[in-house]
N, C-alpha and C positions, 0 to 999 in steps of 0.2 A: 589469437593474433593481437600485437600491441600495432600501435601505428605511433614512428617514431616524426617528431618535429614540431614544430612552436605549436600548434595548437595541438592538436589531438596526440603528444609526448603522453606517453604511460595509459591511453585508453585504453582496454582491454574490451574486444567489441562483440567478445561473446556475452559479456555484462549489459552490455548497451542492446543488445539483442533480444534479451528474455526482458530488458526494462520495456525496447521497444513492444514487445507483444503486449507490454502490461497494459501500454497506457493505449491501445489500439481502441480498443473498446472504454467508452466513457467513465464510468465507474470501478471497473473491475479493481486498479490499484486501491482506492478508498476502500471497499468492500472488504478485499482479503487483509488491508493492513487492520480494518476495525475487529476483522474475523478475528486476527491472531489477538488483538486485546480483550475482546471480547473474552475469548477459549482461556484466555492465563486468570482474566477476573472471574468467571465461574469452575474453572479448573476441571471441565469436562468440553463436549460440543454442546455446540448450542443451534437451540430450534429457529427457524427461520423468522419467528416473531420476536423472541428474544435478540437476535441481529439485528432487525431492524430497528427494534427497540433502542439496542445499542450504539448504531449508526448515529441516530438522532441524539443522542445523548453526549456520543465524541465529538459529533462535529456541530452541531447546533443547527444542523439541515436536516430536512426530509429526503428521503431517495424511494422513490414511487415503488410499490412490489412487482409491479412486472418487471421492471428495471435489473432491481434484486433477483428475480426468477430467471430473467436471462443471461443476468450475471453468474450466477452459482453453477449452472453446466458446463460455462467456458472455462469459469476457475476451477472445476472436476477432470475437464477433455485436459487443460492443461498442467493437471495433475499439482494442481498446488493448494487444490480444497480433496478435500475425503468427505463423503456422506456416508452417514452412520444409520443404520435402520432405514436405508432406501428402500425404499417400495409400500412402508408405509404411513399411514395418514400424518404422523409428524417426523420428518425425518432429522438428523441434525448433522451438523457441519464443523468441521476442525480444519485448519490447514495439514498440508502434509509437511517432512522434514523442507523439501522445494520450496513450499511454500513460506514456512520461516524464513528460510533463508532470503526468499524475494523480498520478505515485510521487513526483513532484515538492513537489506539495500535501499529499500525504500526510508526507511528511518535514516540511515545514515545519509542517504541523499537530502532531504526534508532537514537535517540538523547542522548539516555543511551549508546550505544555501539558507537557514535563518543566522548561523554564523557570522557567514562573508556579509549579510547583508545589517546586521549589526554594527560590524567592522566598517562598512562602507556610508551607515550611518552618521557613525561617531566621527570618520573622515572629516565627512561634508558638514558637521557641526563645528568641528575644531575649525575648518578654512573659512566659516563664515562670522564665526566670531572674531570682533572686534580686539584689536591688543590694544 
């Protein structure tokens, strides 16, 4: 469904819908966008220590492992992590095709709004500079 007029013109809200789930839960977006860089930089899955190794490494934050432990089942129910060797003592994690595709939209959301806000920058430097 698009929803046509000045403001929500060309939104497609089945997109805004899987975004909404994303960001329901605190972390979940961070976690599977860091999974997907994570899985392309080792070019397999990777274990749950290695993620959060990773975590910390992209984003320059910690994210506590329960946090991550509660995260990884809801990114599995909603089918855009896969667990590999589940059940046992180290399991590891890849997104699924779904899942790309969200980290996908998530990137290009993330690079549209550092963008505009470059743009919007450069604006407000150009109007306050003196001629």
């Amino acid at each position: 469904m698009v929803c046509e007029g000045a403001v929500g013109e060309g939104v497609n809200f089945q997109n805004l819908r899987q975004l909404n789930d994303l960001f329901r839960h605190r972390h979940d977006a961070l976690i599977l966008l860091c999974l997907v860089r994570a899985t392309i930089k080792a070019r397999r899955p990777v274990h749950f220590r290695e993620l959060a190794r990773s975590i910390m490494e992209q984003t320059g934050s910690y994210i506590a492992d329960s946090d991550l432990s509660r995260s990884l089942p809801r990114l599995k129910h909603s089918m855009l992590v896969a667990v590999h060797d589940e059940g046992t003592r180290r399991p590891s994690y890849a997104p699924t095709p779904l899942g790309e595709k969200q980290a996908a939209l998530l990137t290009f959301i993330l690079d549209a709004v550092e963008h505009r806000t470059q743009e919007l920058s450069s604006s407000q430097a150009r109007q306050s500079t003196p001629e």
